[in-house]
TIVO-2410 file (N, C-alpha, C; in nm, 3 decimals):
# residues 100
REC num residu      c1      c2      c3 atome chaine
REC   1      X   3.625   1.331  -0.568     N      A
REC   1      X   3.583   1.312  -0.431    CA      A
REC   1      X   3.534   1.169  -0.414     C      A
REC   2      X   3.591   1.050  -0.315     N      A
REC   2      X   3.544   0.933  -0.255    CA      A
REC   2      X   3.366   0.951  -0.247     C      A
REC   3      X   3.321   0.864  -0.299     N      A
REC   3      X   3.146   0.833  -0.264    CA      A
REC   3      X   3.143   0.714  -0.110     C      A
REC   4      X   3.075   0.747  -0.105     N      A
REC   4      X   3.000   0.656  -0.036    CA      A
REC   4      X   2.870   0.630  -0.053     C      A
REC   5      X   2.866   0.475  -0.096     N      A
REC   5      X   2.660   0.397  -0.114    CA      A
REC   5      X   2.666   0.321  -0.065     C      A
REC   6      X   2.508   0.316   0.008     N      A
REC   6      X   2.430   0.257   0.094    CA      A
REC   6      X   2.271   0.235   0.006     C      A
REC   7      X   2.245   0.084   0.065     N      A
REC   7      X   2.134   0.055   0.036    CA      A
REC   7      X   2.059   0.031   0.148     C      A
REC   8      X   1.926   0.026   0.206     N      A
REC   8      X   1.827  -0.022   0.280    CA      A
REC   8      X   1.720  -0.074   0.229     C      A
REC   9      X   1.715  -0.196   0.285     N      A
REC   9      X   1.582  -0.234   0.179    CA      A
REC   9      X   1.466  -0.207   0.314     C      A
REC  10      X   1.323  -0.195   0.245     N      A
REC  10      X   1.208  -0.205   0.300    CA      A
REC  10      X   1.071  -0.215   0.276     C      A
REC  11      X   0.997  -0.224   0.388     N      A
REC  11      X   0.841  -0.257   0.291    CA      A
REC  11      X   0.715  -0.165   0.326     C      A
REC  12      X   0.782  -0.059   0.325     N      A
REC  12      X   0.646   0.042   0.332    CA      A
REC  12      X   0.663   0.091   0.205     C      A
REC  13      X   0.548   0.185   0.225     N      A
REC  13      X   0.520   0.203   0.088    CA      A
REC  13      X   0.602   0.332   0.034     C      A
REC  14      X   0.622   0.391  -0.087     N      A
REC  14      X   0.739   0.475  -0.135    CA      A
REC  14      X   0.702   0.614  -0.052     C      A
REC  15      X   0.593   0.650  -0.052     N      A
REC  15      X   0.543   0.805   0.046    CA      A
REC  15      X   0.574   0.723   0.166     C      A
REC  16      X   0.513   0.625   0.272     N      A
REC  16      X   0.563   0.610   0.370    CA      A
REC  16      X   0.710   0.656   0.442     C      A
REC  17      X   0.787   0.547   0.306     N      A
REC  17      X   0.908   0.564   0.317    CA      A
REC  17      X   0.992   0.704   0.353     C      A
REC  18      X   0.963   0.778   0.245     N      A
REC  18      X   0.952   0.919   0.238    CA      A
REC  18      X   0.983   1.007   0.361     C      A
REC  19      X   0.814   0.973   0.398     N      A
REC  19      X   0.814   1.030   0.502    CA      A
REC  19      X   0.890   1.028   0.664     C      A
REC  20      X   0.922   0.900   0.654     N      A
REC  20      X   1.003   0.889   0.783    CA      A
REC  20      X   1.167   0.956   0.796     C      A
REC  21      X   1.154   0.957   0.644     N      A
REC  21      X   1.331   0.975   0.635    CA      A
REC  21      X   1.304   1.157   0.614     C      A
REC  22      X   1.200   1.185   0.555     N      A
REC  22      X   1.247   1.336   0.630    CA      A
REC  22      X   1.198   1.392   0.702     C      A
REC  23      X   1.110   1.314   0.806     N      A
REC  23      X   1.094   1.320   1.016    CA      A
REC  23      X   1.294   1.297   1.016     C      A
REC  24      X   1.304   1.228   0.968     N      A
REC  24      X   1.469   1.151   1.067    CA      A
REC  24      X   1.556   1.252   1.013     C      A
REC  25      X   1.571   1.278   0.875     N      A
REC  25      X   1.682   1.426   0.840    CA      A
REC  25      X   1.626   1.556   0.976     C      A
REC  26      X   1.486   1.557   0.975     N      A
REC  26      X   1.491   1.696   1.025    CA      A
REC  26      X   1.523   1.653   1.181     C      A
REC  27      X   1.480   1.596   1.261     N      A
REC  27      X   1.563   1.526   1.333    CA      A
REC  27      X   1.700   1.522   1.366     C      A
REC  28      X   1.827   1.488   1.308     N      A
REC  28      X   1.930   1.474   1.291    CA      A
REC  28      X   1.984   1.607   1.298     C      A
REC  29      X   1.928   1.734   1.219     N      A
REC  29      X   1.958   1.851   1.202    CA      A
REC  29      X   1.940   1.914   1.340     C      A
REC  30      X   1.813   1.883   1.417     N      A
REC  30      X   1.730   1.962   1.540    CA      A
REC  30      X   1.899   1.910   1.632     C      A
REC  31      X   1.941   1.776   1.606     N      A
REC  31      X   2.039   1.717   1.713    CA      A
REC  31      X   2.144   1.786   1.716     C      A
REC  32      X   2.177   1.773   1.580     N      A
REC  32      X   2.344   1.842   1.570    CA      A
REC  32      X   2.403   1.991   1.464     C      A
REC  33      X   2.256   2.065   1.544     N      A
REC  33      X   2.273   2.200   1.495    CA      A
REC  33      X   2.401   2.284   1.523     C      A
REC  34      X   2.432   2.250   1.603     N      A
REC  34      X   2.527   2.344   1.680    CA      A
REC  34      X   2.697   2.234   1.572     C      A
REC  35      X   2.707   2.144   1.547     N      A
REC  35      X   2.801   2.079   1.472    CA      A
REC  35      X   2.826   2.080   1.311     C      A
REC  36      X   2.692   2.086   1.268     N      A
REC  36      X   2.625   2.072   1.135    CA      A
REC  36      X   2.597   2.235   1.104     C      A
REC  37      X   2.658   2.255   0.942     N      A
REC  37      X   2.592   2.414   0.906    CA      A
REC  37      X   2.600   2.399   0.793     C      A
REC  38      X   2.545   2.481   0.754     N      A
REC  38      X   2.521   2.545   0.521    CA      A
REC  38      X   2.467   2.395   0.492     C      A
REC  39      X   2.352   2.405   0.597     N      A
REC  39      X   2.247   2.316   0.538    CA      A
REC  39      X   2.170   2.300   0.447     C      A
REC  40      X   2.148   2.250   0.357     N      A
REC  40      X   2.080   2.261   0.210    CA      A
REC  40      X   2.008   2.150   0.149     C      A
REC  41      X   1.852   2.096   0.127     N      A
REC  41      X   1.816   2.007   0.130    CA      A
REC  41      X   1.693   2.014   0.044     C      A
REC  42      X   1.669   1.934  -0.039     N      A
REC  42      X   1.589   1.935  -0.189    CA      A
REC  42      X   1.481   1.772  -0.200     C      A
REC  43      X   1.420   1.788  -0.173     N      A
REC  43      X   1.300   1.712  -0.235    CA      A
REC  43      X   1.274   1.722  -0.400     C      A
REC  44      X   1.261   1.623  -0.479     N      A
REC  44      X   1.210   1.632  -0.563    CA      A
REC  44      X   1.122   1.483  -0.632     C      A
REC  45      X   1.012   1.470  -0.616     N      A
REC  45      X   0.957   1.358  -0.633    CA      A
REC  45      X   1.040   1.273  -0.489     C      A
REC  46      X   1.058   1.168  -0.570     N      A
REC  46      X   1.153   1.090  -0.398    CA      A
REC  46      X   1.245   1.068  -0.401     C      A
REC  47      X   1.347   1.185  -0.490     N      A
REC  47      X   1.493   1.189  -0.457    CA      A
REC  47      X   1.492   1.356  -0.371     C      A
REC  48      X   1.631   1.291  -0.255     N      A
REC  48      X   1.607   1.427  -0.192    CA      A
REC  48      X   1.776   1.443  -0.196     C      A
REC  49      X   1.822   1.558  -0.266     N      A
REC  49      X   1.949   1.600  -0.251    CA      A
REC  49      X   1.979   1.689  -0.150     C      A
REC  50      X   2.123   1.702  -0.085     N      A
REC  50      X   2.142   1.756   0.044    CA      A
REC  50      X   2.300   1.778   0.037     C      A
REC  51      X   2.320   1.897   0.080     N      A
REC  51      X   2.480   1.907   0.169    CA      A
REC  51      X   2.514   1.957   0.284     C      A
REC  52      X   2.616   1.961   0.284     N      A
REC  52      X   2.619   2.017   0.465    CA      A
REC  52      X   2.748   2.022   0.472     C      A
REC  53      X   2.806   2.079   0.590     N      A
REC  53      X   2.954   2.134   0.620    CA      A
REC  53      X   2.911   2.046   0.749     C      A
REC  54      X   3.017   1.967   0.817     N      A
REC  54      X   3.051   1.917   0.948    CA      A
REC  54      X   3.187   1.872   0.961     C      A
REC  55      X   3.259   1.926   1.104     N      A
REC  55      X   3.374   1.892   1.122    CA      A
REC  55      X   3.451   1.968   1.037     C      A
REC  56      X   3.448   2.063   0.985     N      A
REC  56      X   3.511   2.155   0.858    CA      A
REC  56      X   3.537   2.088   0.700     C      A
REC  57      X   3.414   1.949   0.680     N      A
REC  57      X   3.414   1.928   0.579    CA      A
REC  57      X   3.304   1.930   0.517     C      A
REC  58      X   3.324   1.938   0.372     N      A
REC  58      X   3.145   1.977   0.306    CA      A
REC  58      X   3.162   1.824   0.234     C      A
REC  59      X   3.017   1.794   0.250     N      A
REC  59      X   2.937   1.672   0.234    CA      A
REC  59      X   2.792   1.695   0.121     C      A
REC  60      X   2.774   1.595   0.029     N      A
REC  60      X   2.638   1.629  -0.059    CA      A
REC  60      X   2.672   1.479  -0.099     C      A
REC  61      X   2.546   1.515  -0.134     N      A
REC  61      X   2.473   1.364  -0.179    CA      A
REC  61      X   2.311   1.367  -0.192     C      A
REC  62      X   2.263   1.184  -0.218     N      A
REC  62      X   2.133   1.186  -0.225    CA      A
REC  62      X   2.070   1.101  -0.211     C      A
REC  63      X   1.935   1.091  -0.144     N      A
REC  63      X   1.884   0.999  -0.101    CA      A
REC  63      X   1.746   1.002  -0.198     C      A
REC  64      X   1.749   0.884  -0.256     N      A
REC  64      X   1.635   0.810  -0.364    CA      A
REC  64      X   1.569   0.699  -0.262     C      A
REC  65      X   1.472   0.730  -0.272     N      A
REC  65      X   1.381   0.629  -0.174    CA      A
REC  65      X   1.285   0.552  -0.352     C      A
REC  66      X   1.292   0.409  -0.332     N      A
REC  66      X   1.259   0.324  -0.431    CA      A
REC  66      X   1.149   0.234  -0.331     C      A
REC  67      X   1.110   0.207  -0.455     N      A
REC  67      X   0.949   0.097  -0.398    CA      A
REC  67      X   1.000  -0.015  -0.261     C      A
REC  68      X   1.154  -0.084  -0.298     N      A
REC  68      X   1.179  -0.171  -0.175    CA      A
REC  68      X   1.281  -0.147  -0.113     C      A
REC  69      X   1.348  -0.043  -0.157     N      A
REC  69      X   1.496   0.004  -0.096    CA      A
REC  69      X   1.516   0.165  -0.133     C      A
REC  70      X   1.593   0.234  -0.027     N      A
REC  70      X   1.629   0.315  -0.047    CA      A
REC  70      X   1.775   0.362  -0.046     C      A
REC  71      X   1.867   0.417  -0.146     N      A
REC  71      X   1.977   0.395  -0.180    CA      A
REC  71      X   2.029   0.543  -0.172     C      A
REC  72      X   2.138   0.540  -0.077     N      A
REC  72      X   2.229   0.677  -0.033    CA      A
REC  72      X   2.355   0.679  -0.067     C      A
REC  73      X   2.371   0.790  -0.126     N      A
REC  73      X   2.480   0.857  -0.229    CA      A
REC  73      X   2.544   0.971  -0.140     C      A
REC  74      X   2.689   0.964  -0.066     N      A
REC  74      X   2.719   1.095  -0.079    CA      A
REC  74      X   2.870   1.087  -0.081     C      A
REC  75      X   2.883   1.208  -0.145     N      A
REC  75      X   3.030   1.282  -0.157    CA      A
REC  75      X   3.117   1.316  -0.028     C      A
REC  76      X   3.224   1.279  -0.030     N      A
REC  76      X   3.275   1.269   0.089    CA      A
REC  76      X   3.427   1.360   0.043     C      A
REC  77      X   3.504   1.429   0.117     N      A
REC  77      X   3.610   1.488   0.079    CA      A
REC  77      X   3.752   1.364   0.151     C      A
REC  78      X   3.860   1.386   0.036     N      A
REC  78      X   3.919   1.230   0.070    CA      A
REC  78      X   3.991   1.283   0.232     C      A
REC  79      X   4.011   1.411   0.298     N      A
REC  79      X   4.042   1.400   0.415    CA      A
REC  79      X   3.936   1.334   0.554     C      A
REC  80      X   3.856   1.328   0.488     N      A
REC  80      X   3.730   1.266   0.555    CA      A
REC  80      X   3.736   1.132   0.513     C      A
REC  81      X   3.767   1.028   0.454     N      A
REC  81      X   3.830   0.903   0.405    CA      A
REC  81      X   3.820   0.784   0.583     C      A
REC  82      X   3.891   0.849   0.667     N      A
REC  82      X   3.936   0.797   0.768    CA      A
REC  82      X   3.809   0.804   0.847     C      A
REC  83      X   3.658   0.832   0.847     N      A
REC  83      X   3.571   0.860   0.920    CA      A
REC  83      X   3.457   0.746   0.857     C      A
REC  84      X   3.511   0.715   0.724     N      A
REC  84      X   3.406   0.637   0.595    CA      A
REC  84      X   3.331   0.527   0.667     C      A
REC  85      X   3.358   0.394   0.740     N      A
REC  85      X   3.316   0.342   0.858    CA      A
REC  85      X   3.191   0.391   0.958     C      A
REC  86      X   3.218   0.475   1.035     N      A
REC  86      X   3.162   0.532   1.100    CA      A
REC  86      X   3.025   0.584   1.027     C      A
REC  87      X   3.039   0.620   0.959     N      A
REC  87      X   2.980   0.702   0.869    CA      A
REC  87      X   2.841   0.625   0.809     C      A
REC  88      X   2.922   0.507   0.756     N      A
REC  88      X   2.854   0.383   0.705    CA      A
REC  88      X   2.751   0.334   0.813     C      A
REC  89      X   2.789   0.323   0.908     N      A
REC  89      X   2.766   0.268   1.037    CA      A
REC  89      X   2.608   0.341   1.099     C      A
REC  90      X   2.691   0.482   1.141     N      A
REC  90      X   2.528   0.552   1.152    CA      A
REC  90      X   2.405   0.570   1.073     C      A
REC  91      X   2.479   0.631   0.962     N      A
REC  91      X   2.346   0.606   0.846    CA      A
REC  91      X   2.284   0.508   0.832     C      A
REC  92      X   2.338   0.376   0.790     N      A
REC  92      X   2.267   0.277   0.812    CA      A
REC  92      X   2.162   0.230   0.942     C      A
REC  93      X   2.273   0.231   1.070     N      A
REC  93      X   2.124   0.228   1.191    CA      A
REC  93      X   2.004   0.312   1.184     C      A
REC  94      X   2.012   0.450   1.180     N      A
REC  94      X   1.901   0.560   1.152    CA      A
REC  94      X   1.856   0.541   1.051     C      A
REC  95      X   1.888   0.474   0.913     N      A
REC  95      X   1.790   0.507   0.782    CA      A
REC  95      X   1.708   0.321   0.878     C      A
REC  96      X   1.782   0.221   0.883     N      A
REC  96      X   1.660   0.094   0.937    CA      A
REC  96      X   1.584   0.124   1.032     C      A
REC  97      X   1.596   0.206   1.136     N      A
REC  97      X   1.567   0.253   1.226    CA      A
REC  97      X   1.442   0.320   1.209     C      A
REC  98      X   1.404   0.407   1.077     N      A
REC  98      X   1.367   0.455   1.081    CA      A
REC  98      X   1.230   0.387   0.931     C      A
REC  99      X   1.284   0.330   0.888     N      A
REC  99      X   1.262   0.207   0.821    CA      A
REC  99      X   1.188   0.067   0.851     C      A
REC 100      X   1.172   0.092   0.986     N      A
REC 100      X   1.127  -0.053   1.053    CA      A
REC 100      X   0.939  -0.030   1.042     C      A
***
């Protein structure tokens, strides 16, 4: 399966960090419940693993939040290949976004 990584750098602190990004996952979920399903999402220390079905494809990965950056990992199915952009695109605005 194609990955896709993303880095964000930032300067709050690693719980700060943390915390905004899972206000913004649960968030994201509240938005596109009705699109998004077989939601599944894991905290552990400050890696948080996650998958999800959208668009009839299943998605997992993980988000490690680090002292100045936080770095996103996910599995992408290669018919989903053609969306990789986009993809790149949002995550990135919402993780700085949320990051600022």
């Amino acid at each position: 399966m194609p990955k896709i990584s993303l880095s964000v750098r930032h300067q709050l602190s690693q719980e700060e960090a943390k915390q905004r990004l899972a206000r913004l996952a649960a968030e994201v979920r509240a938005k596109n419940s009705g699109h998004v399903t077989d939601i599944a999402e894991s905290w552990n220390g400050y890696v948080d693993t996650f998958s999800f079905r959208a668009l009839g494809f299943s998605v997992s990965g993980s988000v490690e939040v680090r002292e100045a950056e936080v770095v996103v990992e996910m599995k992408v199915p290669l018919a989903a290949l053609m969306f990789k952009s986009r993809v790149e695109r949002e995550v990135l605005a919402h993780a700085r976004q949320a990051l600022e």
